[in-house]
Every structure is written in C-alpha cells, then in structure tokens.
C-alpha positions as CSV (number, residue, x, y, z in Angstrom):
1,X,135.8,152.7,112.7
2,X,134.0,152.3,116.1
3,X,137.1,153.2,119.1
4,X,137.8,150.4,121.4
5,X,135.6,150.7,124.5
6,X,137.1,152.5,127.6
7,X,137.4,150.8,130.7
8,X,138.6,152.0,134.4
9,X,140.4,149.6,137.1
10,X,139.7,151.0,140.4
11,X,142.8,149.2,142.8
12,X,144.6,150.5,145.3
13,X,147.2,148.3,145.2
14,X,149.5,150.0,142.7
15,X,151.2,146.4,141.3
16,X,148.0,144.8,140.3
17,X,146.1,147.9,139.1
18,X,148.9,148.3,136.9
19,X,149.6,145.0,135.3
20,X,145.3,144.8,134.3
21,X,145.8,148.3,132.8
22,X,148.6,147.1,130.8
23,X,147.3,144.1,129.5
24,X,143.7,145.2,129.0
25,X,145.7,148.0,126.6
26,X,147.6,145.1,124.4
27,X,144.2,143.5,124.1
28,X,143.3,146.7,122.6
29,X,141.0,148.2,124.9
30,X,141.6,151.8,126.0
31,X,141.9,151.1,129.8
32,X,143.5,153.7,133.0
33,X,143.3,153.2,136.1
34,X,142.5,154.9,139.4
35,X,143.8,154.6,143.1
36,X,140.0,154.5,144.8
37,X,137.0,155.8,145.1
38,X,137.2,159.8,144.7
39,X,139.4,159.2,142.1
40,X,137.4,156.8,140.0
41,X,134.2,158.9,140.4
42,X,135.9,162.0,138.6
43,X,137.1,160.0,136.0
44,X,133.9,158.5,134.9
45,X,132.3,162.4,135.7
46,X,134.8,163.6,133.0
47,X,134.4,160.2,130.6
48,X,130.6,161.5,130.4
49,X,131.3,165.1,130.2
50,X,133.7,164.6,127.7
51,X,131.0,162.6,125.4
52,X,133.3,159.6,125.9
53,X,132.5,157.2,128.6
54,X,133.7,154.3,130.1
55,X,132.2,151.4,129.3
56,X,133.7,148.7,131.7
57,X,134.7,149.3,135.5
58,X,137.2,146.4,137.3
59,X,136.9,147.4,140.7
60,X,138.4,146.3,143.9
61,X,135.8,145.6,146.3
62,X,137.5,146.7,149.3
63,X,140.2,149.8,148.7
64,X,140.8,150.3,151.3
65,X,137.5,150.4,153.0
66,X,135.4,147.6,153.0
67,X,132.3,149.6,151.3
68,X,134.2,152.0,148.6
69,X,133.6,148.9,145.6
70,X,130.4,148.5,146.0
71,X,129.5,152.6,146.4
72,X,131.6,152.8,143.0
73,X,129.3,150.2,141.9
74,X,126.6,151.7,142.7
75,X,127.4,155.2,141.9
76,X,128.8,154.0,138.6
77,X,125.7,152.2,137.5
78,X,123.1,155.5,138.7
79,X,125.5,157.7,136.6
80,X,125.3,155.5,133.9
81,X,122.9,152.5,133.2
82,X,124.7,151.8,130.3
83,X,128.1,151.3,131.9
84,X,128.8,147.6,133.7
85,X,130.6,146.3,136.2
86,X,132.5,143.8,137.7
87,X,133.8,143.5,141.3
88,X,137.2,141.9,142.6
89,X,137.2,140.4,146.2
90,X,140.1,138.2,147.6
91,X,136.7,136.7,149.3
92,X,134.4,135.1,146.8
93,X,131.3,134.0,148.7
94,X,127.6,133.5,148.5
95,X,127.1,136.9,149.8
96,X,129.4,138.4,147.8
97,X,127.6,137.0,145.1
98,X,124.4,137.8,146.3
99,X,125.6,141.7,146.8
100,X,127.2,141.9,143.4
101,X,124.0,140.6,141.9
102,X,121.4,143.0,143.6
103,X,123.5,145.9,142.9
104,X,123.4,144.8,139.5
105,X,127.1,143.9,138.8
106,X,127.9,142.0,136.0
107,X,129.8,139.6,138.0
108,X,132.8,139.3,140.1
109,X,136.3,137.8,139.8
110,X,138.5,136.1,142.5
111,X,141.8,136.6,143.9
112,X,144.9,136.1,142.6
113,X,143.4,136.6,139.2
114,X,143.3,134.3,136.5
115,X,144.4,135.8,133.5
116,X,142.4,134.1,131.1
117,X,139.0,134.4,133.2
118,X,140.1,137.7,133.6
119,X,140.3,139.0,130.1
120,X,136.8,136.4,129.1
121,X,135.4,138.7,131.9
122,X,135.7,141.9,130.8
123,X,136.0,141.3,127.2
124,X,132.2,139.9,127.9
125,X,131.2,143.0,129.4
126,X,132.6,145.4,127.0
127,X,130.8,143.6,124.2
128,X,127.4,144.3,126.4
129,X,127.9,147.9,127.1
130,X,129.1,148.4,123.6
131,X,125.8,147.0,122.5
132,X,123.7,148.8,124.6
133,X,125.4,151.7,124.0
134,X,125.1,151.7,119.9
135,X,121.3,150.8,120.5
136,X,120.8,153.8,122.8
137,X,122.6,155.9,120.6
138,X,120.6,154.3,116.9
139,X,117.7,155.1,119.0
140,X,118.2,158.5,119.8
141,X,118.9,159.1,116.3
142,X,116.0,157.4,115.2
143,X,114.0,159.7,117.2
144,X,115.8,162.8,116.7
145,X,117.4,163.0,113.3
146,X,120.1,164.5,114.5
147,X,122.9,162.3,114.4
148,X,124.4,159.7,112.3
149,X,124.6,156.1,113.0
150,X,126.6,153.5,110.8
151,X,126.8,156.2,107.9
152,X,123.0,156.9,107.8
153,X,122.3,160.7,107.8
154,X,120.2,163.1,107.2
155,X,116.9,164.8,109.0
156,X,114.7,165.8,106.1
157,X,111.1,164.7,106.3
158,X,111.9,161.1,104.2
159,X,114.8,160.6,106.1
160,X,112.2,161.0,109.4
161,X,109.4,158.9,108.3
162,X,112.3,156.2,107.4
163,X,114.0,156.4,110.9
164,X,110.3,155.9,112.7
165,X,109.9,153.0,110.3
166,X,112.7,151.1,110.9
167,X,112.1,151.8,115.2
168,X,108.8,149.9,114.4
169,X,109.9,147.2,112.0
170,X,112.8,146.2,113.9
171,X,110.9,145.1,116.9
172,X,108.9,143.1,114.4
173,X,111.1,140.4,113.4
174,X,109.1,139.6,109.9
175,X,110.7,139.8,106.7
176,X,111.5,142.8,105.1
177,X,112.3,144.5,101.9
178,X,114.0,147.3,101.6
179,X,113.3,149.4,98.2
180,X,115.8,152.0,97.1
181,X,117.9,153.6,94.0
182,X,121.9,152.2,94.0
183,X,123.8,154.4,95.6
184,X,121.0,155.5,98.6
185,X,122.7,153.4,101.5
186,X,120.1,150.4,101.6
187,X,122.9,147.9,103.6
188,X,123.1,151.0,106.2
189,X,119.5,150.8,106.7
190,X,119.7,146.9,106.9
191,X,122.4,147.2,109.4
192,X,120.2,149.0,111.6
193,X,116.9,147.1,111.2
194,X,119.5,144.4,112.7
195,X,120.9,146.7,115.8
196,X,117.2,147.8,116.9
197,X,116.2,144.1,116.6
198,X,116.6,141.6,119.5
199,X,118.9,140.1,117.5
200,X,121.4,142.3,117.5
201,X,124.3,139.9,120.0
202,X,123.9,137.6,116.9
203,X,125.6,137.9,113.1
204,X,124.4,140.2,110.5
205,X,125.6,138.5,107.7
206,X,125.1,140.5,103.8
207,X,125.7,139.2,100.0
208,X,125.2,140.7,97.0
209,X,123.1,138.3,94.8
210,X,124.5,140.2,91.9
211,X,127.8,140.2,92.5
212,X,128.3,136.0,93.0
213,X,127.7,134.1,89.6
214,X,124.7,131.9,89.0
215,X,126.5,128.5,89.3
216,X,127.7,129.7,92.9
217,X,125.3,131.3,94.1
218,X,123.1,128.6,95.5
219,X,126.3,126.8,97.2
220,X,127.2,130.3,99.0
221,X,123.4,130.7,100.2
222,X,122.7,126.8,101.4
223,X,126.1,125.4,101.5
224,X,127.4,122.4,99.4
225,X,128.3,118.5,100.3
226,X,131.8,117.4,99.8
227,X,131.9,115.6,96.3
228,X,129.1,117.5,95.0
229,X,130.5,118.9,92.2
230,X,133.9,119.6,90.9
231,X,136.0,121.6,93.3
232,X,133.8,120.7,96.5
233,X,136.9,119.1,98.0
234,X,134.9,119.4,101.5
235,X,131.8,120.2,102.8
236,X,130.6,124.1,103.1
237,X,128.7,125.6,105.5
238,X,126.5,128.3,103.7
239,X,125.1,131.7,105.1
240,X,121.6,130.7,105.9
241,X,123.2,128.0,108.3
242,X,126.0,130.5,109.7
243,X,123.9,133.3,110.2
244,X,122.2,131.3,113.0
245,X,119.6,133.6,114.9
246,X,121.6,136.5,113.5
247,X,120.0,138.7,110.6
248,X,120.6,137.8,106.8
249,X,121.0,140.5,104.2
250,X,120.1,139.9,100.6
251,X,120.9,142.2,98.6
252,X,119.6,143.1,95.3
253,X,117.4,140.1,95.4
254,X,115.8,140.9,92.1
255,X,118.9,139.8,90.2
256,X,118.5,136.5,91.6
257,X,117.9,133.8,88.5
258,X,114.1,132.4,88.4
259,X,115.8,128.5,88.8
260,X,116.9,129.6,92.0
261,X,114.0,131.3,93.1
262,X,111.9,128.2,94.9
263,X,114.4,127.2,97.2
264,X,114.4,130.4,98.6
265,X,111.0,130.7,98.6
266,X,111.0,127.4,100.8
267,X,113.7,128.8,103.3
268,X,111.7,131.7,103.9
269,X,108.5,130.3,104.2
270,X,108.8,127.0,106.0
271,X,112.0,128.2,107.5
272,X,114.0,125.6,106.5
273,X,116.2,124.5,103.6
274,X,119.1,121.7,102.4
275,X,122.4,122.0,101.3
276,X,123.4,121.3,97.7
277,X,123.6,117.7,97.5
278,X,122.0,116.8,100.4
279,X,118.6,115.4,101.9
280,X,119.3,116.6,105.5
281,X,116.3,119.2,106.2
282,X,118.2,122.4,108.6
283,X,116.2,124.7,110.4
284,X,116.9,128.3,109.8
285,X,116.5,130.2,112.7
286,X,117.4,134.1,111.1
287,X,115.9,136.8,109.7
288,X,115.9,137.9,106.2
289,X,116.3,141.4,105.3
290,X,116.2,142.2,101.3
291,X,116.9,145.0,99.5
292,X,116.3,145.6,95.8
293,X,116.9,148.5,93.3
294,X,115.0,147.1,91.2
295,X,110.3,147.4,91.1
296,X,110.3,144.0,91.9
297,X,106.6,144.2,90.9
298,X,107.2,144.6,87.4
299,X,110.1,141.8,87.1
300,X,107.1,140.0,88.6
301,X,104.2,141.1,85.6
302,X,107.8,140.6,83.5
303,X,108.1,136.8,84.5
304,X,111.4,137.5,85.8
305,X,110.9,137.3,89.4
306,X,108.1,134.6,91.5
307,X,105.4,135.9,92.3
308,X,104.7,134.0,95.4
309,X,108.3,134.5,96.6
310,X,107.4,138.4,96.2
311,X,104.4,138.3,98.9
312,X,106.6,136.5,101.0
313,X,109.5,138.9,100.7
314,X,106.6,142.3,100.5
315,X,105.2,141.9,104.1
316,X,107.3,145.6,105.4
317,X,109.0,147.5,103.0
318,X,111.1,150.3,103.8
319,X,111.9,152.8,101.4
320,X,114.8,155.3,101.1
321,X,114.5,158.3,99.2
322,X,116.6,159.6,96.6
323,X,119.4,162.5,97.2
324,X,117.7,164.6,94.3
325,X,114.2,164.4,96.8
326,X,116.0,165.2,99.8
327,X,118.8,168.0,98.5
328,X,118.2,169.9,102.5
329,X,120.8,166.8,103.5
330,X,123.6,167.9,101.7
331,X,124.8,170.0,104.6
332,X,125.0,167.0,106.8
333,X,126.0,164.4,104.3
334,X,128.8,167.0,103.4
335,X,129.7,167.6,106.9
336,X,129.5,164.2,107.8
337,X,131.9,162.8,104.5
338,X,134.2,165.7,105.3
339,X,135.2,164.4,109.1
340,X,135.8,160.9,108.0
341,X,138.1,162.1,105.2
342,X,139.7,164.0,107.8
343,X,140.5,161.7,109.6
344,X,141.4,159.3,107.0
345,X,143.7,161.5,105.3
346,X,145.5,163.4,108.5
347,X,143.8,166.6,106.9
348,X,141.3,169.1,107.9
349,X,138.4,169.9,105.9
350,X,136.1,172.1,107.2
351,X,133.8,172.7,104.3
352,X,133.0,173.4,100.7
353,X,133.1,177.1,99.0
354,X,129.3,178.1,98.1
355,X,130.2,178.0,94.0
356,X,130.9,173.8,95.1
357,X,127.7,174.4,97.4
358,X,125.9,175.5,94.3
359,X,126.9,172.9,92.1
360,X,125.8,170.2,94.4
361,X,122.4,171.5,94.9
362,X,121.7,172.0,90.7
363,X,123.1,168.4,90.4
364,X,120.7,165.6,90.0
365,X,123.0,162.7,91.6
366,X,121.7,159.8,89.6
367,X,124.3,157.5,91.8
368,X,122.7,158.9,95.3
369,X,125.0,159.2,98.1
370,X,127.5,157.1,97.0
371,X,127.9,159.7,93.9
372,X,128.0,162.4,96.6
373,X,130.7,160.5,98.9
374,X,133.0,159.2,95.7
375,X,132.6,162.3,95.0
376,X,133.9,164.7,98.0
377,X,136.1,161.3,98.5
378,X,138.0,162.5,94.8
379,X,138.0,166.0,95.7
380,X,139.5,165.1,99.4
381,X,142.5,163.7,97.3
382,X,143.2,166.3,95.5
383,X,142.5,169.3,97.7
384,X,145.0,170.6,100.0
385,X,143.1,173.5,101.8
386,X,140.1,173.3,104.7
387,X,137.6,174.5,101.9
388,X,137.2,172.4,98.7
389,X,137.1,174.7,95.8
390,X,135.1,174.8,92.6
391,X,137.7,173.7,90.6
392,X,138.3,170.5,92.6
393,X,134.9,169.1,91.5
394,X,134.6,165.9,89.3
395,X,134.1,166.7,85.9
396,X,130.2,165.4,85.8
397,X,129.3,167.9,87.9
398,X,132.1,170.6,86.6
399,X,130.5,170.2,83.2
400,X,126.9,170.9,84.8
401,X,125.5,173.5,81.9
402,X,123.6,176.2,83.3
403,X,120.0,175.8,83.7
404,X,119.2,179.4,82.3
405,X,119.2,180.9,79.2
406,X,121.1,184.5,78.1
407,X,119.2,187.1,79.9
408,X,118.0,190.6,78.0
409,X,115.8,193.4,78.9
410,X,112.9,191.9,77.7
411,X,110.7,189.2,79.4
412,X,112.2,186.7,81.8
413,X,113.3,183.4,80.0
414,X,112.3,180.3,80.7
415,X,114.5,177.3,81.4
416,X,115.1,174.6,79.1
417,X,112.2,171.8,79.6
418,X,112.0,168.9,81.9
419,X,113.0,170.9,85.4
420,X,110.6,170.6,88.2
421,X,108.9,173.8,89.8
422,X,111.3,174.8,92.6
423,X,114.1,174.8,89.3
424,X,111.5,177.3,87.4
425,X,111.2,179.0,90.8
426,X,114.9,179.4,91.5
427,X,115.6,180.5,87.8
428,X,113.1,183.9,87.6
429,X,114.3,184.9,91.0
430,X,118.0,184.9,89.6
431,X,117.2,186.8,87.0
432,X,115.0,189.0,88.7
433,X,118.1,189.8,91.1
434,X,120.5,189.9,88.0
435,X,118.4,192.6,86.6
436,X,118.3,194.9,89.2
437,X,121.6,194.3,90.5
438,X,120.8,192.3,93.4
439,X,118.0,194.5,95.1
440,X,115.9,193.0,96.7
441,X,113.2,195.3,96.9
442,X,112.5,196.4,93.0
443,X,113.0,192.5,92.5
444,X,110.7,191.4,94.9
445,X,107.6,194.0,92.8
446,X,109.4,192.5,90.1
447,X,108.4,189.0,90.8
448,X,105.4,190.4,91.6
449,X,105.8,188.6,95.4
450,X,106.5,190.3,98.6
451,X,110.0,191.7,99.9
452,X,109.7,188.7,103.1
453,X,109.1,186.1,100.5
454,X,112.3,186.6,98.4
455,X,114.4,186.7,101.4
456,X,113.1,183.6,101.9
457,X,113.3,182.0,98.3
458,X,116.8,183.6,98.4
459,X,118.1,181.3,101.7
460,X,116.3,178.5,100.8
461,X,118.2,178.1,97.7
462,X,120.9,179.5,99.1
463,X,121.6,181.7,96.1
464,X,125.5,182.5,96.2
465,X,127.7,185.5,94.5
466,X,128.0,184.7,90.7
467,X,129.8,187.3,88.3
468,X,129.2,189.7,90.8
469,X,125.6,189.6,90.8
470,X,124.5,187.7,93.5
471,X,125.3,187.1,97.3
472,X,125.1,184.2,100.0
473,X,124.3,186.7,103.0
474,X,121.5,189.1,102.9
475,X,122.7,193.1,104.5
476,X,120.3,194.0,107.5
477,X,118.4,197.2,106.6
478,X,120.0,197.7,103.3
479,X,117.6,196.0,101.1
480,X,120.1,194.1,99.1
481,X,122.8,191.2,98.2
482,X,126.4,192.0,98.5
C-alpha cells in the first residue's frame, strides 16, 4: 500500500501552523510543520536524503520577512521539481498572484483560512505530486530495471525488452493486447501502460471477462436500462461509460462468448456503443487495454473468437515471459515477496536457505509468479525464523523428484528426457563434482572444459552443499567446494 504523501507547513505563527498540521494528519496525510525558513529547508534536505520526500509545502508568505515564502518556494521547487506548492498571504492580490504563478506555485490561499478550500487545496496538490512522482519513479524503472513498480519486477533481458515496450506503447494511446501465461502479472503491466499514459489523472477501471457470467456480462460492460430485464429495478451505468477518458482493462478477452463479440467490436472501432435496452448512441472516450492467456489466433482458425475484432484488438501486443524463461529473477521476486510479507505479518524475513534456493530454480512454475508468491505467501505463515527452510516448502515443489539418476563409476548418466540444455548442462557438472569430491580442478579435465568455465557454470547455477558433496561458495586458491 502506497504511504500517504508528506506534506510541510511552513508558519511562524505557532496557533495556525499547528491547527493545519493537525487536521491535514486526521485527513490522513503525514504532515509536520516548521517555524520558517532555515527550518523548513533542512526538513525537505533530510525528506530527500532519507528517500522520502515531501510532497506538498503550505507556506506562509511572509515569516517573518516579507521574502522568506517565496525563497522557500523557490528553493523548494529547484530541490525538487516534483514537489508543489502553495503560498499563504493575509494579502491576496493580483501581484501576489502574479508572483505565485511565475515562481510556479500551485496556487495560493487567503487569510483567515477556509477550512474547506483549505483541505480541496492541498488535497489537489498532493494528488499532482503523487502522480508525478509514481510516473518518474515507473519511468526510472522502465529504464533501469532496477526497481519494482506496482509489483512488477525483475531485470532479466524479457523483463527489459518488456519495460522499453510499454515506455513506447503508453505514449501511443492505441489499443493494446497484452499476451501472457496466468499467473505472469498481465493486470500489473496494464496498470502501468495506464500510469506512463497521459491518462493516467483518469480511472483505470479492470474486469475479468471470465470471472462475470454470460447473461451479465454485457450489462456490466455497456450498462442496462431500468425495466430491461428482471432485476433491473434502475438504470446502470456500465464500465465503458464510467471509465470516461480513463483506461479500460479487459481481461482474459478470449473467454468472452462469440454473441457478444460484435458489440465490442463496434465500441472499439467506431468508439461508441449503447446500453442494453437502449437506442441512445454514447461516445466512449477510453482506452482499451486487453490481456489474454489464451493464442487468440487459434480461438480465431477455431471459430471461437472474431476475426475482425482480433485485428482490431492485435495493433501492439505486449508480451510477458514466463518465470521458467526468466529463473535469474528469482532473487528479486524473492526479495521483493519477502518485504511485503514482512510487513504484513510484523515479521522479518530476510531470505530463503540455498536447499529452498535450489528447489526454486529446478521448479518449472506452471502458475508463474503467482505460484511463486502463493507460494513464499504459505511458507511466510508457517515460518517463524528470518530464513525460510526447506522443510517449509509447499508440497509441489517438496515432492520435486531429482532430475538425475544413481551415479556409479562408470559413465556419466544422463537425465530423464524432456529437460532443456542448461538441465543436461547442470546435471554432468554435478556429477562431475560428486565424483571427485567437489574439486574443481580434476572435474573441470573431467568435463573436459576449463578450470574458469566451471567456476562459472558452478555460480550460475548456483550449485549449493548436498549430502556433503557440494558447496554455494567457491575457496580462493584452494581449487575446491567446501
């Protein structure tokens, strides 16, 4: 859950400072105040410093000089673009209101202060920096990979190409379809198609089409007259009118029934549509953002899903990789799950033990992240340490047979069928290191590969200590796993 944006009243007089700091606080912002000018400064210094910023500034104009507001404005918005605003003067005139306005205020109040006006005010300009803010930060991430933004993470190479994708689409404001297993965090990505987007002040409204049942589906889409059927004891106003210019997730679109399909088809592509049981044409002004687990291209050749409606919904799809294609995030995605359990369960979890490690990366997670989250999520519940244990794990990944076979002196053995190279790869090194005890050097001619290239292969599977045999961590100079 975002935390409530922070915002500093600047006042000298003690009585008035504190009343707005007290009532911003039951309105739920986190507001403090400060005396004047120095003071103010080295509060918003350690806001930034501390990674936490203010986002709103109520300042007096004149305390007690009749330039300190307007250098706090000033000095406030150079520090901080992102941070707005307002002024108070006892003296609202045209040049105030010119002043405020080429210093780039967001606008100033009069005294004695009207509550109301007051609260409209900053509550206004909280919303604003809190927008900006998100979009500079979704931006950054987009960029960098480095962070995570509304629960997307990860920085592998798919993860990248997806970020860069979604910085270009969102600008585009065309439909778009989003393409993904269940489980791989497709309403995330929707979510931030929509905050990029200059759309982002408006609604991002999302429904399943899978989860509402076909004789309600098209009444919770377009709306419904009063009378139109039984139970329509008024008239309903469905999402594509209450989204406005907002963005409208659909999600798992290929689900929807083929008797439906046309009227959506007509929303979309003349950008209008008609409640149920009425001739009244109403413009939608949105966006439509899909997503679908589903090749929507054979439902098409299948006859289960319009062809036509298909173009209209193909024109820039975005596509999330699977967990199993992208196992270098499970650090992150780990990391990341573990700090909101934390917090969510008033524990502190700061990891996983490698044997947990190791069963992660040998899983396939057919459910995607979700799997991965329900399943730290399960183990969070029952764990009372900082490390989750092997023992804590669910039992489809507990059960997780071995991929190799019994190993004798003879020639290496090969794993069962139907596991991809980097499996084949991981099993001879294992049992090249088994064999000699965890050398690395006789393994290494063993292999038939040189002593730089197992150390390698060794940390990028992260090979862990298993009955004895094998080691996370390699010993400098000593040619070996401990």
């Amino acid at each position: 859950m975002d935390r409530p944006v922070r915002i500093l009243v600047a006042d000298d007089e003690r009585k008035q400072r504190e009343i707005l700091v007290s009532t911003l606080c039951r309105e739920g912002f986190r507001a403090e105040g400060a005396t004047g000018l120095p003071q103010a400064l080295a509060s918003l210094e350690q806001g930034r410093e501390a990674s936490d910023p203010f986002g709103v500034v109520v300042t007096d104009l004149r305390m007690p000089s009749d330039k300190e507001g307007l250098e706090l404005l000033q000095q406030a918005r150079h520090d901080d673009p992102l941070c707005e605003v307002i002024l108070v003067t006892a003296y609202a005139t045209d040049d105030v209101a010119f002043t405020s306005g080429k210093a780039r205020a967001f606008g100033f109040l009069s005294k004695p202060l009207d509550l109301e006006k007051t609260l409209i005010t900053i509550t206004s300009a909280a919303e604003k920096s809190k927008l900006a803010r998100d979009h500079a930060d979704l931006k950054e991430m987009l960029v960098s990979g480095k962070d995570a933004y509304c629960g997307i993470v990860g920085k592998s190479a798919g993860m990248t190409d997806l970020y860069r994708l979604i910085e270009r689409v969102a600008g585009a404001d065309s439909t778009c379809l989003i393409s993904g297993e269940s489980g791989t965090g497709k309403e995330l990505v929707a979510r931030a198609v929509h905050l990029m987007s200059a759309r982002q002040k408006n609604p991002f409204l999302a429904i399943n089409c899978a989860a509402i049942p076909e004789n309600l589906i098209e009444s919770e889409l377009f709306g419904h007259e009063k009378g139109v059927f039984t139970g329509a004891t008024s008239r309903r106003v469905g999402r594509f009118e209450d989204v406005g210019a907002g963005t409208l997730f659909l999600d798992e679109i290929g689900s929807m029934e083929l008797s439906l399909q046309p009227k959506l088809l007509r929303a979309v592509q003349e950008m209008e549509f008609s409640r149920v049981g009425s001739a009244e044409t109403i413009s939608f002004r949105g966006r439509i953002v899909a997503a679908t687990a589903r090749d929507l291209e054979t439902a098409v050749a299948e006859g289960e899903f319009r062809e036509d409606l298909f173009f209209r919904l193909n024109v820039i799809v975005l596509t999330i990789p699977p967990l199993r294609q992208r196992k270098d995030d499970l650090p992150l995605l780990i990391d990341h799950f573990l700090a909101r359990g934390s917090l969510r369960h008033g524990k502190n979890f700061q990891g996983v033990s490698a044997a947990v490690m190791t069963a992660f990366e040998e899983h396939s997670w057919p459910g995607n992240v979700r799997e991965l989250e329900n399943s730290l999520e399960r183990m969070m519940v029952l764990g009372d340490g900082e490390v989750l244990s092997v023992d804590l794990l669910p039992p489809t990944i507990a059960n997780h047979q071995s991929k190799l076979l019994p190993v004798g002196d003879g020639p290496f053995q090969l794993p069962r069928e139907g596991l991809i190279l980097e499996d084949l790869e991981r099993s001879l090194i294992e049992q090249a290191l088994q064999r000699t005890g965890g050398s690395l050097d006789p393994a290494a001619k063993m292999l038939g590969i040189s002593y730089k290239t197992l150390q390698y292969r060794i940390k990028k599977y992260r090979l862990k200590k298993e009955n004895g045999l094998l080691s996370e961590e390699i010993i400098p100079g000593e040619g070996r796993i401990a």
